[in-house]
C-alpha positions as CSV (number, residue, x, y, z in Angstrom):
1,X,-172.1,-50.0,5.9
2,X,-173.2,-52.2,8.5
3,X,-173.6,-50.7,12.2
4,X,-170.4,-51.9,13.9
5,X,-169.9,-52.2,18.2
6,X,-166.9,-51.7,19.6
7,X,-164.8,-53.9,22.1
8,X,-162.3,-53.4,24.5
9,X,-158.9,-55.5,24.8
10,X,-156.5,-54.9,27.9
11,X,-152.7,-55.0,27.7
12,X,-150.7,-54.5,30.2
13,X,-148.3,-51.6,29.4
14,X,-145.2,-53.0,28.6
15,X,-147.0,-55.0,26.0
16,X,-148.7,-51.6,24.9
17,X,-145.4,-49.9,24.1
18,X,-144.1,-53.3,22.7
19,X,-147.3,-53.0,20.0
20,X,-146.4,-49.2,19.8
21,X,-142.7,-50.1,18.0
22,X,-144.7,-53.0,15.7
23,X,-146.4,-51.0,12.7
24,X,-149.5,-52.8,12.5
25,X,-153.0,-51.8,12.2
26,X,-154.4,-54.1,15.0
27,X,-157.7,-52.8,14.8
28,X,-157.9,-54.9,11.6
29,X,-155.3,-57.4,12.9
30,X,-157.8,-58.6,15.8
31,X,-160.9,-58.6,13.1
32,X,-159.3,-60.9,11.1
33,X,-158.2,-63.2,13.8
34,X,-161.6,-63.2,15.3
35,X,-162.8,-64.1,11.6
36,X,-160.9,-66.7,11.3
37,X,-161.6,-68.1,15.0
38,X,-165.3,-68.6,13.6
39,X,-164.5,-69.8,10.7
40,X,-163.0,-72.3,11.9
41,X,-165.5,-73.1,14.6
42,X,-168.1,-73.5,11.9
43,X,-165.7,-76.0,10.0
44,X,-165.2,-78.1,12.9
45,X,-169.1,-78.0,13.9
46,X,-169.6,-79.4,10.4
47,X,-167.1,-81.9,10.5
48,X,-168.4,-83.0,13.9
49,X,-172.3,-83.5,12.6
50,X,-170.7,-85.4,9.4
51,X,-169.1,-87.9,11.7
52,X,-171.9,-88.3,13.6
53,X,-174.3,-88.6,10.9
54,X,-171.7,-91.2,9.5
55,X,-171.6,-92.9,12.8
56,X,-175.4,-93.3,13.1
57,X,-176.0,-94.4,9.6
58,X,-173.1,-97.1,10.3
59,X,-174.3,-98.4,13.4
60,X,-177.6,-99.5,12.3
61,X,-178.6,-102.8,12.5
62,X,-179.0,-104.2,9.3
63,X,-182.1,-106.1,8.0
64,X,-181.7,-109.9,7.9
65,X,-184.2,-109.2,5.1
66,X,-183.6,-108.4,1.8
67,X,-186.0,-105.8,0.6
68,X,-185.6,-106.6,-3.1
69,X,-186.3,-110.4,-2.0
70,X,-189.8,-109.2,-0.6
71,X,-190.8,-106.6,-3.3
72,X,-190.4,-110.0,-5.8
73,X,-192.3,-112.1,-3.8
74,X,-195.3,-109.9,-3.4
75,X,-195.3,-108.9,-7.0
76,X,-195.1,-112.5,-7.9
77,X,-198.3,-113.2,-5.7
78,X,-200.4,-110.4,-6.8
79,X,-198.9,-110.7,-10.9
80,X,-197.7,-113.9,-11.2
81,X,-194.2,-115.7,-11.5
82,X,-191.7,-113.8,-13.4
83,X,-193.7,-110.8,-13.0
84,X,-191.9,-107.3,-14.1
């Protein structure tokens, strides 16, 4: 079992006797809503990087020059016209 620390959550006490009446194990309760808090703090991290990985590779400046244009040109110098 992994080591596990503890931490401490104030209510005032009206709000303690009002979780008093509610059976629920909030132990576990607050675990999972901490969980999920990350969760979804690592989902919107990597949806933030995908836009801006999308938004640099679409704001590049694209070549006036074609690159299969040049490849064909230098083969055709060094091999000859038609060259494959």
């Amino acid at each position: 079992m992994a080591s596990q620390a503890a931490i401490l959550v104030k209510v005032d006490k009206e709000m303690k006797m009002r979780m008093k009446d509610v059976k629920i194990n909030w132990s576990a309760e607050i675990r999972r809503f901490i969980e999920t808090r990350i969760s979804e703090n690592k989902e919107r991290r990597l949806a933030e990087a995908v836009m801006l990985t999308d938004r640099i590779y679409y704001s590049r400046k694209k070549s006036r020059y074609d690159s299969t244009e040049i490849i064909r040109k230098f083969r055709d110098e060094r091999y000859g016209q038609g060259s494959r």
